[in-house]
C-alpha positions as CSV (number, residue, x, y, z in Angstrom):
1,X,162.9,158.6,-3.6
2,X,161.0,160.4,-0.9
3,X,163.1,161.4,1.9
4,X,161.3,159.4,4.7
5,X,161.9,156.4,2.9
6,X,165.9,157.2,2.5
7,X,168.5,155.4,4.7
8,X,171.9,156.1,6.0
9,X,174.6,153.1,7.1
10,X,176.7,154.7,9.1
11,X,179.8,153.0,9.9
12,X,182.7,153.1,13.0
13,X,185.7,152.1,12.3
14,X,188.9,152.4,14.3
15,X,191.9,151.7,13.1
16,X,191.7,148.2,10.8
17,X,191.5,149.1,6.9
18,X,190.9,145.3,6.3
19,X,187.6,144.9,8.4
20,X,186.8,148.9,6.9
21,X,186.8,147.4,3.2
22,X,184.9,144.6,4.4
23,X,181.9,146.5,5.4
24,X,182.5,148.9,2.5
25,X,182.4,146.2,-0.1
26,X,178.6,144.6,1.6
27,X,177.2,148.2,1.2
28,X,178.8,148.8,-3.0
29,X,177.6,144.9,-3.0
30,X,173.6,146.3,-2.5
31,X,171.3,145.7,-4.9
32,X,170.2,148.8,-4.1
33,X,172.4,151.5,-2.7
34,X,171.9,153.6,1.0
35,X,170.9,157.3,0.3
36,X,174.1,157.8,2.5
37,X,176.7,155.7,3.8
38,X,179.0,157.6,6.5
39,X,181.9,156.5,7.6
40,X,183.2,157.8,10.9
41,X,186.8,156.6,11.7
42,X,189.9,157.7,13.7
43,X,192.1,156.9,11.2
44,X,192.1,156.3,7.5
45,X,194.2,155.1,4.7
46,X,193.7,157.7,1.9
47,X,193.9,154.9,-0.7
48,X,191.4,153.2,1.0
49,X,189.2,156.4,0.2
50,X,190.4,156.9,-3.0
51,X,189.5,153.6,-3.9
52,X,185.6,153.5,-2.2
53,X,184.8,157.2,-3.4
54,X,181.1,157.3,-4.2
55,X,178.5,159.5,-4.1
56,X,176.4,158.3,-1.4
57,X,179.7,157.9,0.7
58,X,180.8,160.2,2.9
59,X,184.2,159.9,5.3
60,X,184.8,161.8,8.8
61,X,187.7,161.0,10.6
62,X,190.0,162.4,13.3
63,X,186.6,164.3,15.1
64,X,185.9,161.4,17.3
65,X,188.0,160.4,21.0
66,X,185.7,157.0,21.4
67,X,183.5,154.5,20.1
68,X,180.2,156.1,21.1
69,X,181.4,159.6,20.7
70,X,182.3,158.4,16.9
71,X,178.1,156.8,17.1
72,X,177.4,160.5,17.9
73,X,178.9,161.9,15.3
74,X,177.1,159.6,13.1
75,X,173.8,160.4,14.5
76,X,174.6,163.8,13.9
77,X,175.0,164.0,10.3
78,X,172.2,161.6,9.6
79,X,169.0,163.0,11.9
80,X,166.5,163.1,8.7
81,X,167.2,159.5,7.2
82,X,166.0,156.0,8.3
83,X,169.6,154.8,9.9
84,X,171.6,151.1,10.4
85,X,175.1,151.1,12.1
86,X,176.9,148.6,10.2
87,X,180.2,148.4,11.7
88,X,183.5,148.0,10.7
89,X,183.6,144.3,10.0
90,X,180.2,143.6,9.9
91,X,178.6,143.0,6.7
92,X,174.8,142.9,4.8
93,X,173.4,139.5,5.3
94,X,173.1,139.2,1.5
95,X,172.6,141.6,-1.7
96,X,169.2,142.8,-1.5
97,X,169.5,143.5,2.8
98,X,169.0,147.4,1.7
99,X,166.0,146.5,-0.5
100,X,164.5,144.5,2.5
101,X,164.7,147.4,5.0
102,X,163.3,150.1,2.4
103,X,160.2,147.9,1.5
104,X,159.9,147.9,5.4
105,X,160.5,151.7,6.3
106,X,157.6,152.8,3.0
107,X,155.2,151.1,5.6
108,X,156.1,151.7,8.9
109,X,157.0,155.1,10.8
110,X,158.3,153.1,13.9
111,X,161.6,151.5,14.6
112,X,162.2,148.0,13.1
113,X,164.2,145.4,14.4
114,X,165.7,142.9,11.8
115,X,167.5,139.5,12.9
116,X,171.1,139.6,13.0
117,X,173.2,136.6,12.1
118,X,176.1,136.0,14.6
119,X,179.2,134.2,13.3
120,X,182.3,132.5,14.7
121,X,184.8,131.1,12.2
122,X,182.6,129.0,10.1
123,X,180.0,128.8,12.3
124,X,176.6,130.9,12.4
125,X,174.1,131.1,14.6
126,X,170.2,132.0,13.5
127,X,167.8,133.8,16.1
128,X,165.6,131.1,16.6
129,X,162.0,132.4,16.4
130,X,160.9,132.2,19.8
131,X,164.2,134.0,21.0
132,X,163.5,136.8,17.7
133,X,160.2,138.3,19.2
134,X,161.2,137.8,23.0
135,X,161.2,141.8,23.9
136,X,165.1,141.2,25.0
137,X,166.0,140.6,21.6
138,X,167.4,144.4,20.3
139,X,170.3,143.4,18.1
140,X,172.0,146.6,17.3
141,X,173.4,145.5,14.1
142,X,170.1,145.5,12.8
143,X,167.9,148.1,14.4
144,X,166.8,150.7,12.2
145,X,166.2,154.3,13.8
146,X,163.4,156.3,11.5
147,X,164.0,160.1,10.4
148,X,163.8,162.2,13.4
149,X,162.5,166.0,13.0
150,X,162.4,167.4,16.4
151,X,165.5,168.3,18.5
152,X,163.4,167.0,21.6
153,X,163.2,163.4,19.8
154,X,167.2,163.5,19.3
155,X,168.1,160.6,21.2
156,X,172.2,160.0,21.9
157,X,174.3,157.2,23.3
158,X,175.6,158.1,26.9
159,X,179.7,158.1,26.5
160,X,180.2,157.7,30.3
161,X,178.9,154.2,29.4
162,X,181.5,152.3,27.6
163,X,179.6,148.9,27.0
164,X,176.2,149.4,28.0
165,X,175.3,152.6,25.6
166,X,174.1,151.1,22.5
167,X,171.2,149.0,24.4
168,X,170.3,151.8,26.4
169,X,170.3,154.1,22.7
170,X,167.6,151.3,21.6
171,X,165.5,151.1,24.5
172,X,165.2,154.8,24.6
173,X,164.5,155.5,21.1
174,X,161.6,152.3,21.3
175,X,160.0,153.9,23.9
176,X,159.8,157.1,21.6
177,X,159.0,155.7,18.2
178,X,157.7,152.3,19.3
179,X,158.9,149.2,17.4
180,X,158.2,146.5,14.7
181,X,160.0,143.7,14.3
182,X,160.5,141.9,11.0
183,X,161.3,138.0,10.5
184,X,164.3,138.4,8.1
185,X,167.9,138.7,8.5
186,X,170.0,141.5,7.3
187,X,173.0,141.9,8.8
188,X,176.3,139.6,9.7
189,X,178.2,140.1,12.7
190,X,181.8,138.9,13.8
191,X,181.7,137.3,17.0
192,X,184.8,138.1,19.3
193,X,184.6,142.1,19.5
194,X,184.1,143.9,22.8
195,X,180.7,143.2,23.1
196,X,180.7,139.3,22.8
197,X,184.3,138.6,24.3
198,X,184.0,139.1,28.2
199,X,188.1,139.5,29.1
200,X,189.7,141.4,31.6
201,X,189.0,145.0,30.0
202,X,184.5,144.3,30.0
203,X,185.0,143.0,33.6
204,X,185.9,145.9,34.7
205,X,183.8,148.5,32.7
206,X,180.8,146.2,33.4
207,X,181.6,146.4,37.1
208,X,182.1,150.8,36.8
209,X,178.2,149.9,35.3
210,X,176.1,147.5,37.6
211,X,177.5,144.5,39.7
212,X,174.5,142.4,38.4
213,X,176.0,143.3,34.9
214,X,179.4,142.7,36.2
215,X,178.4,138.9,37.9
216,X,177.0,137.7,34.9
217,X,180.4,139.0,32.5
218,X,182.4,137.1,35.0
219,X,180.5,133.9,34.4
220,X,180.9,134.1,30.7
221,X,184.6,135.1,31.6
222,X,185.4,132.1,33.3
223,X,183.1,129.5,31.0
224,X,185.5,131.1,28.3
225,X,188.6,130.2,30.0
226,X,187.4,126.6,31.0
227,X,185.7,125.7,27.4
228,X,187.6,127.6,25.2
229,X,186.3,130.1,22.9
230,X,184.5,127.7,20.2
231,X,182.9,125.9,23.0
232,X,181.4,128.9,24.9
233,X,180.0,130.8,21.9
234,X,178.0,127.5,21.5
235,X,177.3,126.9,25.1
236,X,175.9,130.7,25.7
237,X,173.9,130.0,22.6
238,X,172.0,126.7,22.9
239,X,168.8,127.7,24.2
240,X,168.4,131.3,21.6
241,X,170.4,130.1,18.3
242,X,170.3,127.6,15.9
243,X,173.7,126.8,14.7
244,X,174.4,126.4,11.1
């Protein structure tokens, strides 16, 4: 395969070899296979290596001092393929998510944006349609970066921003490569990570970001504590998700 129609998954991972074999098993599960699949992480259990050792995978861990510095490193050893950051956790919406985003990437030299399926326990929740093409709707579990061949078009996430980096890493590379975005779901994420959770620890890096950012964490904040987890995932989600 040509190399502007190869892909990289590059996955973070902290410190949780159960969510690490998760992901790991989605990509091996492929119909058909990344042309890399990197795996940054802090930590790692050598069996878990061992037992994952492929040809397309690739492990660096130990380099990185946070999330978006570990992104970094990512982005680093993957500037000439097509990229997805499926993290630690998060999983391929089915077998042939790989095959979807390759058919996709043959015709298009822009970034594509794919739906992400959000779950909670047993519960998922679909992008509905009119939600999907609203230009808000940038789900990073899903967005696919294309090859990038100058140093001037080498787009990284801020690290001074410890919650807002990834949709500022999207918006930045849009404006650069323009977008596409693509009715089908590829990816599965676990609802209750850093990102979806508002506690204590977001309040206060939302606030060290933008009080407007910070007011609206502290609603969700409190709606959690008065509805109860469950509750509020399905509350914050009535008007933009179809739950299934």
């Amino acid at each position: 395969m040509k190399l502007k129609n190869s892909i990289a998954v590059i996955t973070i991972n902290k410190d949780c070899s159960k969510d690490l074999a998760k992901t790991i098993r989605s990509v091996d599960n492929q119909y058909l296979r990344p042309n890399m699949h990197l795996i940054v992480a802090k930590k790692i259990d050598n069996t878990l290596v061992k037992k994952f050792k492929k040809k397309y995978r690739k492990f660096i861990f130990g380099k990185d001092n946070s999330l978006f510095n570990a992104m970094n490193i990512g982005l680093k050893n993957t500037w000439k393929y097509n990229i997805i950051f499926l993290n630690s956790g998060d999983i391929f919406f089915d077998n042939k998510s790989i095959f979807n985003i390759k058919k996709k990437i043959k015709i298009n030299k822009s970034c594509l944006i794919f739906k992400t399926i959000l779950q909670f326990t047993n519960i998922c929740y679909y992008p509905k349609r009119t939600f999907f093409y609203r230009d808000d709707y940038q789900a990073h579990p899903s967005f696919i970066r294309p090859p990038v061949s100058l140093n001037s078009n080498k787009i990284y996430f801020n690290e001074n921003k410890k919650i807002s980096a990834d949709s500022e890493w999207i918006k930045k590379n849009i404006k650069l490569f323009n977008f596409k975005k693509i009715d089908i779901p590829i990816t599965k994420h676990f609802l209750g990570g850093q990102s979806s959770n508002p506690t204590l620890s977001t309040l206060i890096m939302r606030l060290k970001e933008s009080f407007i950012s910070f007011i609206k964490e502290l609603i969700k904040f409190f709606l959690k504590i008065c509805l109860g987890q469950k509750e509020f995932y399905n509350v914050i989600f009535f008007f933009k998700f179809t739950k299934k």
